[in-house]
BATIRO-291096 format. One line per 4 residues: their letters; for each residue x, y, z of C-alpha. Coordinates in steps of 0.001 Angstrom, whole numbers, plus 524288, in hexadecimal, padded with zeros to 5 digits. Layout:
BEGIN
a> X,Y,Z ~ ...;
END
This chain:
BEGIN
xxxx> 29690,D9250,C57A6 ~ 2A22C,D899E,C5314 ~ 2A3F1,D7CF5,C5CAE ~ 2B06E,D7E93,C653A;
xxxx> 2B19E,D6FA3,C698A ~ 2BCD2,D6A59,C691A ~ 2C075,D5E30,C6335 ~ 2C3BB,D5085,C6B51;
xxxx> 2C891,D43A7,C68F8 ~ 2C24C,D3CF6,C74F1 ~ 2B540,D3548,C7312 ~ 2ACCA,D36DC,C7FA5;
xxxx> 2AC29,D348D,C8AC3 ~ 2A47A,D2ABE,C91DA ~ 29646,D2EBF,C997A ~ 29C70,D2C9A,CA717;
xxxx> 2A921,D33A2,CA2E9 ~ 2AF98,D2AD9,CACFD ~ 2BF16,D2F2B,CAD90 ~ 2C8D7,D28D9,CA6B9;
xxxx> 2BF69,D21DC,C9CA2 ~ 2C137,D24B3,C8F5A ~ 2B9B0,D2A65,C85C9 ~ 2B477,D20B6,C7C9C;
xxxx> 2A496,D1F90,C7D0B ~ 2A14C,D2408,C71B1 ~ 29577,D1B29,C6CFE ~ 28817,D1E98,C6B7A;
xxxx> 28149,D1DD3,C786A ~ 28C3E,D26C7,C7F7D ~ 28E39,D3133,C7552 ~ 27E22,D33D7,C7389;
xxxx> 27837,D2D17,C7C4E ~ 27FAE,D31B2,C86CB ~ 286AE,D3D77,C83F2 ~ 27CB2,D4B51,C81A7;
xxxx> 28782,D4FCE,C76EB ~ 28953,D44A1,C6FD4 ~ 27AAD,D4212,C6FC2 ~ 277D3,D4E66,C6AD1;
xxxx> 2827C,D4E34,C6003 ~ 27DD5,D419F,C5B40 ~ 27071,D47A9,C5922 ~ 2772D,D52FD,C5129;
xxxx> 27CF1,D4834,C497A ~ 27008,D4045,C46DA ~ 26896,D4C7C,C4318 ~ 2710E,D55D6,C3C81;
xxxx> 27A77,D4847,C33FC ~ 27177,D3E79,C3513 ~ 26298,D412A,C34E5 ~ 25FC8,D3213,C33C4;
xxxx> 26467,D3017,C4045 ~ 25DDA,D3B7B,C466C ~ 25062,D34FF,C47A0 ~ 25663,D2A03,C5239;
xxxx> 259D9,D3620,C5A33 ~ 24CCE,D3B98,C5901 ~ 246F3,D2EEB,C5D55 ~ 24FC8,D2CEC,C69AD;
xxxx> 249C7,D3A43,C6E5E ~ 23C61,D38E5,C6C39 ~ 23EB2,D2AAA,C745E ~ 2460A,D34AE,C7DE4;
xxxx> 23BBA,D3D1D,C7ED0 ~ 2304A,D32DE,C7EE9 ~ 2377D,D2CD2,C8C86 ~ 236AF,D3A1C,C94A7;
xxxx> 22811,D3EFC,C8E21 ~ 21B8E,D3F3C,C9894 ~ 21377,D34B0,C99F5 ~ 20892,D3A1D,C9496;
xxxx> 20DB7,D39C5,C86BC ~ 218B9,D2E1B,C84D6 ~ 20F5E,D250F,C7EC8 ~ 20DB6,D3027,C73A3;
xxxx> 21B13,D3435,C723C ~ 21E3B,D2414,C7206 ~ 214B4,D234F,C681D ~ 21B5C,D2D64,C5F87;
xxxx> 2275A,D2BAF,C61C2 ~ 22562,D1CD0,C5C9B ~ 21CD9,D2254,C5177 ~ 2288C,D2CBF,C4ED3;
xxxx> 233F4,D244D,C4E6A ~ 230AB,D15B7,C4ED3 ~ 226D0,D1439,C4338 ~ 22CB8,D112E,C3615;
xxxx> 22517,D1AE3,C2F5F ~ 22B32,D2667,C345C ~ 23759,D2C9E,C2FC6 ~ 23BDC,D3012,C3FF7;
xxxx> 2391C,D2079,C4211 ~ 246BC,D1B14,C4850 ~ 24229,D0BC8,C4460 ~ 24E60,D098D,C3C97;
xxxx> 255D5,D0780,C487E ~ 24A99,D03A2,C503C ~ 24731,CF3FD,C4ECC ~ 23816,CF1D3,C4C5A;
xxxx> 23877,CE9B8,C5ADA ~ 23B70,CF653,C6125 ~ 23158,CFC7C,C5AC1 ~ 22759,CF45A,C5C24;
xxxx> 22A4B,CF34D,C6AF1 ~ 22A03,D0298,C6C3E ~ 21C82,D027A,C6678 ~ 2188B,CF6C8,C7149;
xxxx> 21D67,CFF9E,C7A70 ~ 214ED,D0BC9,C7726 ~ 20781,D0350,C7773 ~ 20BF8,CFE8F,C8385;
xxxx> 20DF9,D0B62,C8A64 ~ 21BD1,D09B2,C8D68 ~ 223F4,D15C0,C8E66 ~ 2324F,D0F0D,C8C08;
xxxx> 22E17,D0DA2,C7E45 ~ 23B78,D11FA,C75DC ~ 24607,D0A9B,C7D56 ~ 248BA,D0225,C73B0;
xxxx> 2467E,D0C02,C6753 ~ 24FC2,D14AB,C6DAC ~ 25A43,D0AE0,C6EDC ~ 25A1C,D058F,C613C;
xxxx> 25B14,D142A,C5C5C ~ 266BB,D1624,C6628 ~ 26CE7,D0875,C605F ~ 26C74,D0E2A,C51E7;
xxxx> 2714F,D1D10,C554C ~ 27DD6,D1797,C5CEA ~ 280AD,D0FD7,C4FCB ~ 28225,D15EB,C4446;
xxxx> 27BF4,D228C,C46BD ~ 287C3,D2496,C5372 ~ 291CA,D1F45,C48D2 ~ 28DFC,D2C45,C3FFC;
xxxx> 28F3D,D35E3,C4BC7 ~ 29C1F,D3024,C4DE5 ~ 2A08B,D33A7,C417F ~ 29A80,D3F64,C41CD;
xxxx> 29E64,D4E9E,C480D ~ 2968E,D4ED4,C5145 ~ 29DD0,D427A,C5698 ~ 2A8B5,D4BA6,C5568;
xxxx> 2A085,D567E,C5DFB ~ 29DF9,D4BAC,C67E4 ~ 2AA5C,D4A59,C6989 ~ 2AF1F,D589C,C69F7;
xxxx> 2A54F,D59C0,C754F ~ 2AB2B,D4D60,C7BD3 ~ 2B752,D559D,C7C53 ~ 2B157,D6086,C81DA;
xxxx> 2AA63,D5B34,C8D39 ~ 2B6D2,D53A2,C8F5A ~ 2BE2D,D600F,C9207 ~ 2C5C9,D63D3,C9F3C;
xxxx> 2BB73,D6AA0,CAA7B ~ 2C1C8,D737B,CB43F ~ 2BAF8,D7D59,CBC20 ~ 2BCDA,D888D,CB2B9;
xxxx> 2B228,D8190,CABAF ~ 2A76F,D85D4,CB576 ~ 2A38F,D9150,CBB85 ~ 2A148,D8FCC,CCA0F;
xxxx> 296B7,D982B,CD1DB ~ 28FF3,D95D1,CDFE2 ~ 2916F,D8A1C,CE86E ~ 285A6,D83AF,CE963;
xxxx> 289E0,D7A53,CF34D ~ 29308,D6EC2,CF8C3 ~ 296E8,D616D,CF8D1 ~ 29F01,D59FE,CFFB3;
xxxx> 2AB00,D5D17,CF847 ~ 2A873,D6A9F,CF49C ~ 29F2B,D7631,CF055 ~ 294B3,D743A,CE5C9;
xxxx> 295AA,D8217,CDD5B ~ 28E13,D868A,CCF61 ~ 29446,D83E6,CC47D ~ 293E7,D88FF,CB603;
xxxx> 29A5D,D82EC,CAB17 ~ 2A1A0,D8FE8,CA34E ~ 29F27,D89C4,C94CE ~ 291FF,D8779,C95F5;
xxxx> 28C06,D8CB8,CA175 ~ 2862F,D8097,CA7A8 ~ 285B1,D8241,CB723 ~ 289DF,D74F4,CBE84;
xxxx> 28AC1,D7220,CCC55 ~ 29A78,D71E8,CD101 ~ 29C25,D687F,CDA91 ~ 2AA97,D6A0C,CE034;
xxxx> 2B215,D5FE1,CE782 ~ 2BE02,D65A4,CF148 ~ 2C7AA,D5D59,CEBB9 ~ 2CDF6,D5EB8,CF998;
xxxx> 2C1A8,D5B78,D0108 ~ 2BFB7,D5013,CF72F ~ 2CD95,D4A1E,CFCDE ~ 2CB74,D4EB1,D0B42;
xxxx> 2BF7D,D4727,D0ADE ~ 2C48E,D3BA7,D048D ~ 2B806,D3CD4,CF86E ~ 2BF3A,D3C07,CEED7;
xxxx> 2B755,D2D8F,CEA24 ~ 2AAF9,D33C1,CEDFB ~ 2ADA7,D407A,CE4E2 ~ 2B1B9,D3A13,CD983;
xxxx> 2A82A,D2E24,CD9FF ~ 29CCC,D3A27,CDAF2 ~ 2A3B6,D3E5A,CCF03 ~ 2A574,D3349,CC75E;
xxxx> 294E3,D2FC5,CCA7D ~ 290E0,D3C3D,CC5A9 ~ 295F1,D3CB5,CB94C ~ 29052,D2E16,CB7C6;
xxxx> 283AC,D3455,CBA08 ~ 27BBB,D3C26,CACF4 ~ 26DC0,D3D5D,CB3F3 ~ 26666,D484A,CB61B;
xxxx> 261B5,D4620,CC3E3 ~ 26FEF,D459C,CC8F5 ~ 279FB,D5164,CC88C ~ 2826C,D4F5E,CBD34;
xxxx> 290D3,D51A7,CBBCA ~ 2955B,D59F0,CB137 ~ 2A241,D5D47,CB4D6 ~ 2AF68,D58A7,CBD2F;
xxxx> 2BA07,D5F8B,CC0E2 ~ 2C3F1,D6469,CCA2B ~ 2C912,D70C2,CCE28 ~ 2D658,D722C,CD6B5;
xxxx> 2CF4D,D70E2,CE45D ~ 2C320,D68A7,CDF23 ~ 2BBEF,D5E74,CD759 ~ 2B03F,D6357,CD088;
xxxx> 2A35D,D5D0C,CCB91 ~ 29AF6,D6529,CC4DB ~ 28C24,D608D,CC4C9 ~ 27D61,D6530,CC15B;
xxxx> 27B5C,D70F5,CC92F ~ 26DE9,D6D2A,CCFF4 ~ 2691E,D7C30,CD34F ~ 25C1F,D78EB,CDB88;
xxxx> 26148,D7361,CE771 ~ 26082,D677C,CEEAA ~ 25403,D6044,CF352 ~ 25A05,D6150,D02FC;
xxxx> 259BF,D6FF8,CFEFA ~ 24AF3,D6E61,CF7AB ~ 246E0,D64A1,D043F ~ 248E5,D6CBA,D0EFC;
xxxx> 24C9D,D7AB8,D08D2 ~ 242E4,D7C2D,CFE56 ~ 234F0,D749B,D0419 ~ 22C3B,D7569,D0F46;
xxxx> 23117,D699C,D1802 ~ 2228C,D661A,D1933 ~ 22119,D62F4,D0B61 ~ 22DC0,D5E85,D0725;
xxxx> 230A8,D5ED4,CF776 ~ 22398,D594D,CF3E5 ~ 21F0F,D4D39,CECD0 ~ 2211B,D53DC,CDEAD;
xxxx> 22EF0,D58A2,CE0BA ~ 23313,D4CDD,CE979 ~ 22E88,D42CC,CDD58 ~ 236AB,D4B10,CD48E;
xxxx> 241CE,D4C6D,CD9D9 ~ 24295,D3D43,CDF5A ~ 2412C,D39CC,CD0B4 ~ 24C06,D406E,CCCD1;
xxxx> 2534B,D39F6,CD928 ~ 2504F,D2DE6,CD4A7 ~ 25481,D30F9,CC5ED ~ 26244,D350F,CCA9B;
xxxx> 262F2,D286B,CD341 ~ 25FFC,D20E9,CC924 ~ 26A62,D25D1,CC03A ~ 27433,D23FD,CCA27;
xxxx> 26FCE,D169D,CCBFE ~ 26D40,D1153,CBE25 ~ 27EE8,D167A,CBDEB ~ 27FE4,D0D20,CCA40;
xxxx> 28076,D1AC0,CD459 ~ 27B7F,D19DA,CE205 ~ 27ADE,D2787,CE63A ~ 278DC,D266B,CF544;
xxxx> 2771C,D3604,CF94C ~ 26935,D3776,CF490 ~ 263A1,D434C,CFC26 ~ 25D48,D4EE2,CF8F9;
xxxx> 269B0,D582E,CFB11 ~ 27011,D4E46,CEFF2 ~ 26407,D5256,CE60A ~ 26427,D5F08,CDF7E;
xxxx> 259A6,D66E7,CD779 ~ 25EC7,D6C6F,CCA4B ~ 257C7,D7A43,CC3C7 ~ 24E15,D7429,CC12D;
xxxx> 24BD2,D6BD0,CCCE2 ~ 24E5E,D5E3A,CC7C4 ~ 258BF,D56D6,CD265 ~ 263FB,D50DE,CD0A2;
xxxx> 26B09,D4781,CD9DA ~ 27901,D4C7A,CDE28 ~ 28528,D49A6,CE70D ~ 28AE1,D3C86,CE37C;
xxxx> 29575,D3BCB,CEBD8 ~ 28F8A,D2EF9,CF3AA ~ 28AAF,D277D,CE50D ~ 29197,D1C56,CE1E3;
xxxx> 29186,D11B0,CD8FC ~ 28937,D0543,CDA4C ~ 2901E,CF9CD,CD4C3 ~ 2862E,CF2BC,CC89D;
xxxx> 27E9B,CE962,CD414 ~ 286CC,CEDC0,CDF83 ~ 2874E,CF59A,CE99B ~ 28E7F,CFDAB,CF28B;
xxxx> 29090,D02A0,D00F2 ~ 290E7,D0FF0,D0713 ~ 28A25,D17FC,D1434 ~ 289D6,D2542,D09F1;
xxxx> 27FED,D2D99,D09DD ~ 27838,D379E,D12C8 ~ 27215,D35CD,D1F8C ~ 26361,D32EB,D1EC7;
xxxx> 263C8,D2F3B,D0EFA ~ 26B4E,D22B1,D0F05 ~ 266D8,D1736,D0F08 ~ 26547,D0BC0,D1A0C;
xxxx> 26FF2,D0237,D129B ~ 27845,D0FD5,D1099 ~ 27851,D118E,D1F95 ~ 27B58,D0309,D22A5;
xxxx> 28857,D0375,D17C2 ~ 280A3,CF704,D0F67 ~ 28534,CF557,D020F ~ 27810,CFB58,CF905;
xxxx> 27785,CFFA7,CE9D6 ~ 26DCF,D0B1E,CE6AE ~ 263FD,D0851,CF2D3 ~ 2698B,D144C,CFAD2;
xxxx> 264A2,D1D9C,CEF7C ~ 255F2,D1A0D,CF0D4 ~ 2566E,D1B64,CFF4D ~ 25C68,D28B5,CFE71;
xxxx> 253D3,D2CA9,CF3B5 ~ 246DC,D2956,CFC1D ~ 24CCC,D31ED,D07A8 ~ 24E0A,D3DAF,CFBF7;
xxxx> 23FB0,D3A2B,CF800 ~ 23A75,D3991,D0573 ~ 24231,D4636,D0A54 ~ 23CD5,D4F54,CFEC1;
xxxx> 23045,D4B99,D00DA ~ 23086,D49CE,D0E22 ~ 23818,D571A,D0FF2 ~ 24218,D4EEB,D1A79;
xxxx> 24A71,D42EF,D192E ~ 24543,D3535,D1D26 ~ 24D47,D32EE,D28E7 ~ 2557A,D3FBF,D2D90;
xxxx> 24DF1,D4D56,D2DCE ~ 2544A,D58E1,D292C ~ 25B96,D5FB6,D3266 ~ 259A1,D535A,D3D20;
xxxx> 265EA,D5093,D4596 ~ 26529,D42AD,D45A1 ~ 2735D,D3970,D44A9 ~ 276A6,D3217,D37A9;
xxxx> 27493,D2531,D40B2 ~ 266ED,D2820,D41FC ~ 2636F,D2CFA,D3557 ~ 26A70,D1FC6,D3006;
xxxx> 26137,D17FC,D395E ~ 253D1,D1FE5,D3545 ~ 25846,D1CCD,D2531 ~ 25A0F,D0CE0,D2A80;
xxxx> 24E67,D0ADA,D33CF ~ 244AF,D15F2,D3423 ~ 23881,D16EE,D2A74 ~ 23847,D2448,D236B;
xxxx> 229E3,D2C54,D261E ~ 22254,D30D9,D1B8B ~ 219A7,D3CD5,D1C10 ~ 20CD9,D41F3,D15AC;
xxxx> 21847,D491D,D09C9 ~ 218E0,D3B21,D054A ~ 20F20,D353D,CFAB5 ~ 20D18,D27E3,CFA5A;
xxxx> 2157B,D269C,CEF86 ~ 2222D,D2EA5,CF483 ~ 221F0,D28E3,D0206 ~ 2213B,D1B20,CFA09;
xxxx> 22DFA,D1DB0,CF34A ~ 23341,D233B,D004C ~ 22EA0,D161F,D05FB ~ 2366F,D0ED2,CFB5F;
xxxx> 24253,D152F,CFB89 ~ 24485,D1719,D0935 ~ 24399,D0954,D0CD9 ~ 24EDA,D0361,D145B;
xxxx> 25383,CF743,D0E4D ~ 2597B,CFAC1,CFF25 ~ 25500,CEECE,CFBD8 ~ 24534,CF187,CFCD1;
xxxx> 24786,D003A,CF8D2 ~ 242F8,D06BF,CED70 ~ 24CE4,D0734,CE358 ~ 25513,CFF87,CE8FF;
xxxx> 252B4,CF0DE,CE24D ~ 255D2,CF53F,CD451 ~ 264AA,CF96E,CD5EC ~ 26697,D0404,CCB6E;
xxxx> 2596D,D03F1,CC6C2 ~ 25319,D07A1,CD528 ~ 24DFF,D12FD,CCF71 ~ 2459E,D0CE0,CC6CE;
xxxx> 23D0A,D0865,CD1DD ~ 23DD2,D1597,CD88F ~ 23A1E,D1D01,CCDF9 ~ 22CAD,D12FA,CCAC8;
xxxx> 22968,D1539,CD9BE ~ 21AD7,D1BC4,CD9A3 ~ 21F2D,D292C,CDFCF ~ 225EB,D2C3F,CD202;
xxxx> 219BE,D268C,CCAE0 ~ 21581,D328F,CC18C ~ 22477,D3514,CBFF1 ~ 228C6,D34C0,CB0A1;
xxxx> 23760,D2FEF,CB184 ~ 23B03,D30EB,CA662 ~ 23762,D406A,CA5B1 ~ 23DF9,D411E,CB185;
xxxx> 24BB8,D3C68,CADD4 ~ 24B3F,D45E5,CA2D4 ~ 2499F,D4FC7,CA965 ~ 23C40,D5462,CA4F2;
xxxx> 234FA,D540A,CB2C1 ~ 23282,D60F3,CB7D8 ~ 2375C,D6126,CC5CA ~ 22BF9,D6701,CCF81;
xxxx> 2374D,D7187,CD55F ~ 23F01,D7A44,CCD8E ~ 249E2,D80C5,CD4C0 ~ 24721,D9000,CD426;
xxxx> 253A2,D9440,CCC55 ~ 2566D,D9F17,CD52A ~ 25711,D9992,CE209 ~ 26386,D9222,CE86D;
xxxx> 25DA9,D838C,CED07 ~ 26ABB,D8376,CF909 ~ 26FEF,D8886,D0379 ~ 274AD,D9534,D008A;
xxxx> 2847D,D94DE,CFC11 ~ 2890B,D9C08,D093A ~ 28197,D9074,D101A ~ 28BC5,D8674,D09C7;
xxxx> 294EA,D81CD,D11CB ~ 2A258,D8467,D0D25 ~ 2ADD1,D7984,D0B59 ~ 2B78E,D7B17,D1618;
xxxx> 2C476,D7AC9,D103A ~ 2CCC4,D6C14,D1099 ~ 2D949,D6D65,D15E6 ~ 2E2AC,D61E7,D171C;
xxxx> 2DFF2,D5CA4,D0B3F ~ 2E99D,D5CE6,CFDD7 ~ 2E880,D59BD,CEF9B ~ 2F321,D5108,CE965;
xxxx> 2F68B,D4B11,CDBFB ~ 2EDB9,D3EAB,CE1D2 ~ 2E1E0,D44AF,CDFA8 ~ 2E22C,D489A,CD226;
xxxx> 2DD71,D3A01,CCF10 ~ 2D20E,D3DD1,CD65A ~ 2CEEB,D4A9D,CD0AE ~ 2D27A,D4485,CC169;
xxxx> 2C64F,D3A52,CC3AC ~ 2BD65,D4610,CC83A ~ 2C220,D5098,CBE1E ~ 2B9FB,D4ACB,CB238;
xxxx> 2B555,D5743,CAD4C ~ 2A8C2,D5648,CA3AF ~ 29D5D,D4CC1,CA5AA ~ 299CB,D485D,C9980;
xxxx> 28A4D,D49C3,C98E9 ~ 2877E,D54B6,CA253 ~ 2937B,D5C7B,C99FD ~ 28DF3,D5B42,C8EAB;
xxxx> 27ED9,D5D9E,C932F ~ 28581,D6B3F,C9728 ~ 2893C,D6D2B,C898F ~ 27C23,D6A78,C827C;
xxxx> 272F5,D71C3,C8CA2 ~ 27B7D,D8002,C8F38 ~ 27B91,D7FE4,C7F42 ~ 28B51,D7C39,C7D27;
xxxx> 28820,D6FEB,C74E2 ~ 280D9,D77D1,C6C07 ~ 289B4,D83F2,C6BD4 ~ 296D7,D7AFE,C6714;
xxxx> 2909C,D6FF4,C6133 ~ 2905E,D767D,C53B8 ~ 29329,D70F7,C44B2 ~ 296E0,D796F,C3A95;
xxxx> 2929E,D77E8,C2CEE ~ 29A88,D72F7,C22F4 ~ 29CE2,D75BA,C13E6 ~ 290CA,D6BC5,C1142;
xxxx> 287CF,D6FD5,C1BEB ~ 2881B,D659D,C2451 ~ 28EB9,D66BC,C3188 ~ 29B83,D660F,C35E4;
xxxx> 2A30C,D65CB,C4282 ~ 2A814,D7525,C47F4 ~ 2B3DB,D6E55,C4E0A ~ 2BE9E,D65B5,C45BA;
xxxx> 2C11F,D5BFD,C4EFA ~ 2CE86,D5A6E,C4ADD ~ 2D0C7,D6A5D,C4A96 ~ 2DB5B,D6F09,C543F;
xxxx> 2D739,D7D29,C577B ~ 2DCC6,D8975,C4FBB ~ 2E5E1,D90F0,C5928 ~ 2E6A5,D9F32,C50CE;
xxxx> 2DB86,DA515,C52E5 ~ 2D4EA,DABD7,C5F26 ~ 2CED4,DA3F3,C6B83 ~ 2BF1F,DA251,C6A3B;
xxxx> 2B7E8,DA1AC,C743A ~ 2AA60,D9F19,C701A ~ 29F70,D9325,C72A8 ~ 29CA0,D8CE1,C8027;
xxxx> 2AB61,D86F3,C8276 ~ 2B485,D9132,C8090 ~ 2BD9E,D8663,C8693 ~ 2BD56,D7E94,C7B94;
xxxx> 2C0D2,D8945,C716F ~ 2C82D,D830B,C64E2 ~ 2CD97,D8FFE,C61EE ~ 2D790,D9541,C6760;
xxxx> 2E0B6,DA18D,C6953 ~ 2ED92,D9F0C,C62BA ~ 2F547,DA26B,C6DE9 ~ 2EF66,D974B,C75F7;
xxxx> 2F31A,D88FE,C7755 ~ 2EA27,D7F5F,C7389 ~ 2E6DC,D78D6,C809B ~ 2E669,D68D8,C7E91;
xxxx> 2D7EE,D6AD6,C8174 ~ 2D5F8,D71E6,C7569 ~ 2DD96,D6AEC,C6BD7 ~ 2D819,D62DE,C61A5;
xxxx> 2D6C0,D552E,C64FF ~ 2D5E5,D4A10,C5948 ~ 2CB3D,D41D0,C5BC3 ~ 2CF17,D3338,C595A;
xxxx> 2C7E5,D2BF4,C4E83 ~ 2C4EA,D2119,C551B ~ 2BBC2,D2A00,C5D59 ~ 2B60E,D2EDA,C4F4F;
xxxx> 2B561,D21C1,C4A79 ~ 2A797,D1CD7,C4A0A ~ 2A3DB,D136D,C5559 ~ 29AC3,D094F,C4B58;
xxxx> 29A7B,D0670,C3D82 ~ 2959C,D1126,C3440 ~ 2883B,D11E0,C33B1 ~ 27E66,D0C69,C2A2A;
xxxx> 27626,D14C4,C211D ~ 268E4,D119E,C26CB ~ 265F7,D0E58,C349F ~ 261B8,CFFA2,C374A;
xx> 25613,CFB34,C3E12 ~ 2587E,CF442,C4B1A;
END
């Protein structure tokens, strides 16, 4: 079909799309490294215009591949993939841009066993592609495309862009409903904020600080946010729908309370834990709710962490102050108001560890009517027991994490890279990392597909309407900072996987054969001839009924030539050895 994308003049916009900064990054490491469109057009480029360029590509994935591949076989693939592209004999061999130094150390490397073997390979062939082979794309149409999709994900979201169906449950602002987005059919999870709650309850801060942290965050073992927007009555986030329930609902719903989730599933899942706490970390994010109601199984049945309402921001070698958190999971400085940096996170996660395997929390039972004083004195004084579910190993990490000074806990001496020395303890010895964070683990539960993993929707408390409380011109500050609309990364992840990418990104072929762009960029759309409504967005059609005004939206915008102009010199015929 014939591309329907509309034309911008707006370079894009940074990773953190952080309100009120400009567009501007448009260098290398952001627009492919970064971005899943722009990375994927700059392929199209190297392969289809420049086919000497295409074998630096080639090599960065078979690197890519070599860091997630079993065990059993990395020393081979290493092998090959140094005999493939970093001999001089071979016409695939990327040694032009890689020095002989580099080389020689990779090959050190493989004798020795090592698996980090193409760090440095990689980044010399990264160096050369955001030279001259980035100036070329800039020049290029599909620099052009880039752009055109820039302008697209930049466009306003309202809730006529979803679908809604059930509620699948609440917050503390709102209800948590299905969601479907009408142009491509991706379902979401709708999380909607009362706007009058919000001000009754004086969360405003909280709301948009949760906000602001989750589109920071681009990790796949925390919900992402894909969408931000408001509605007359509230202030919408729209994140991964996690359809398998919560591990409170897997605990105590879903397995015998003799046996708790087992060894296999508990390992799993505490990995993945630990990924998502490290992410949030490594960005300078303690999250301070870690529980299992906060952790949430997807289709198929990885978890993600959720709810960060209570995360804040660690200053770089500070540290901050705050009695947050949930009875029974936070940690002994928490309870006594000291000033701490990430050290409440590792407590909290060896309560989750030791509660799934355990089947009950460390120091409250399920169900026990105890007061918060006493629960607060068990977390500061009383030694958690350990029973014959534990192995050696899991009630060793237990051990480690639950002990009550920060400064001898597990995690807990490294700042931002604590989970580094979680992750090397002994209980997640036969654990490949690196296959984990790609996703390429097989969790030991799959959801069944056709079974609800929550209360049923008549068992959800409703929201009791908030009376005495009105909106003025004042809060429209507020709701401006919230109502962002499209996250950058997650948006355009929706495009490639439902098939839109694919479906508009299209080149027509010119007089000569060789490809040319479906859209003039500097074409202002033909009003005399009848409205089409084909292709994913039928609200960004370029042609239009004649009767119709051309909304702003639609119109043609210029793009600016210094955005076309080339960010380095033009590039040099052959590409130079480092």
């Amino acid at each position: 079909m014939t591309s329907h994308l509309p034309s911008d003049g707006v370079s894009p916009r940074p990773a953190n799309h952080q309100e009120g900064q400009a567009y501007g990054d448009v260098g290398y490491d952001y627009v492919v490294d970064q971005q899943p469109i722009g990375k994927l057009l700059f392929r199209q480029f190297c392969e289809r215009n420049r086919p000497l360029y295409h074998k630096y590509n080639n090599f960065l994935d078979a690197a890519d591949r070599y860091e997630v591949e079993v065990d059993e076989v990395r020393a081979a693939m290493a092998a090959e993939v140094f005999r493939k592209y970093l001999r001089t004999d071979d016409s695939e061999a990327v040694t032009d841009v890689v020095g002989k130094p580099v080389i020689d150390a990779a090959y050190d490397l493989i004798n020795a066993g090592y698996k980090d073997i193409f760090i440095e390979c990689v980044r010399c062939v990264k160096n050369f592609l955001a030279g001259s082979p980035f100036a070329e794309f800039e020049r290029s149409m599909y620099f052009h495309r880039y752009l055109q999709w820039k302008w697209l994900e930049a466009q306003p979201i309202t809730q006529n862009t979803f679908r809604m169906y059930r509620v699948l449950g609440k917050g503390g602002f709102g209800e948590v409903c299905a969601c479907q987005v009408r142009a491509t059919g991706k379902m979401y999870a709708c999380k909607k904020l009362e706007k009058k709650r919000i001000k009754k309850r004086k969360g405003e801060i909280m709301v948009l600080s949760e906000k602001q942290i989750l589109q920071r965050i681009n990790s796949r073992f925390v919900v992402n946010l894909a969408y931000a927007y408001e509605t007359k009555d509230a202030l919408c986030l729209v994140l991964t729908i996690m359809n398998g329930g919560d591990l409170k609902f897997h605990i105590y719903n879903m397995c015998n309370p003799d046996t708790g989730l087992g060894l296999e599933r508990a390992r799993f899942y505490a990995a993945q834990v630990a990924c998502g706490l490290e992410h949030l970390h490594k960005m300078g994010i303690v999250y301070r709710d870690c529980k299992p109601e906060n952790i949430l199984l997807d289709d198929a049945g990885h978890v993600r962490i959720s709810d960060l309402g209570l995360a804040v921001d660690v200053p770089d070698g500070g540290t901050v102050r705050g009695r947050v958190g949930t009875v029974g999971y936070m940690a002994p400085e928490v309870i006594d108001n000291e000033r701490y940096g990430f050290s409440p996170d590792w407590f909290s996660f060896g309560c989750l560890v030791y509660e799934m395997i355990e089947g009950r929390a460390p120091f409250r039972a399920r169900k026990e009517k105890v007061k918060r004083e006493e629960v607060d004195r068990r977390v500061k004084h009383e030694q958690e027991k350990y029973s014959s579910k534990f192995s050696d190993c899991g009630r060793a990490l237990c051990s480690a994490l639950l002990v009550k000074s920060p400064s001898a806990r597990l995690g807990c001496s490294a700042a931002r890279r604590g989970a580094k020395l979680v992750k090397e303890h002994r209980f997640f010895a036969n654990l490949n990392w690196a296959r984990l964070e790609a996703g390429m683990v097989d969790a030991p539960f799959v959801p069944d597909p056709h079974a609800v993993y929550a209360k049923d929707v008549l068992d959800i408390e409703q929201f009791s309407t908030v009376k005495g409380v009105n909106l003025d011109a004042g809060d429209d500050t507020f709701y401006g900072k919230f109502n962002t609309g499209s996250v950058s990364i997650p948006w355009q992840t929706e495009m490639i996987e439902t098939g839109c990418f694919n479906e508009l990104n299209v080149f027509a072929r010119g007089d000569d054969n060789r490809e040319a762009p479906t859209v003039d960029l500097q074409l202002v759309p033909v009003a005399n001839t009848q409205e089409e409504e084909k292709g994913c967005f039928m609200f960004a059609r370029r042609v239009l009924c004649p009767q119709k005004k051309i909304s702003a939206r639609l119109r043609a915008v210029p793009v600016p030539e210094h955005l076309l102009a080339p960010s380095s010199p033009p590039p040099n015929p052959q590409p130079q050895a480092s």
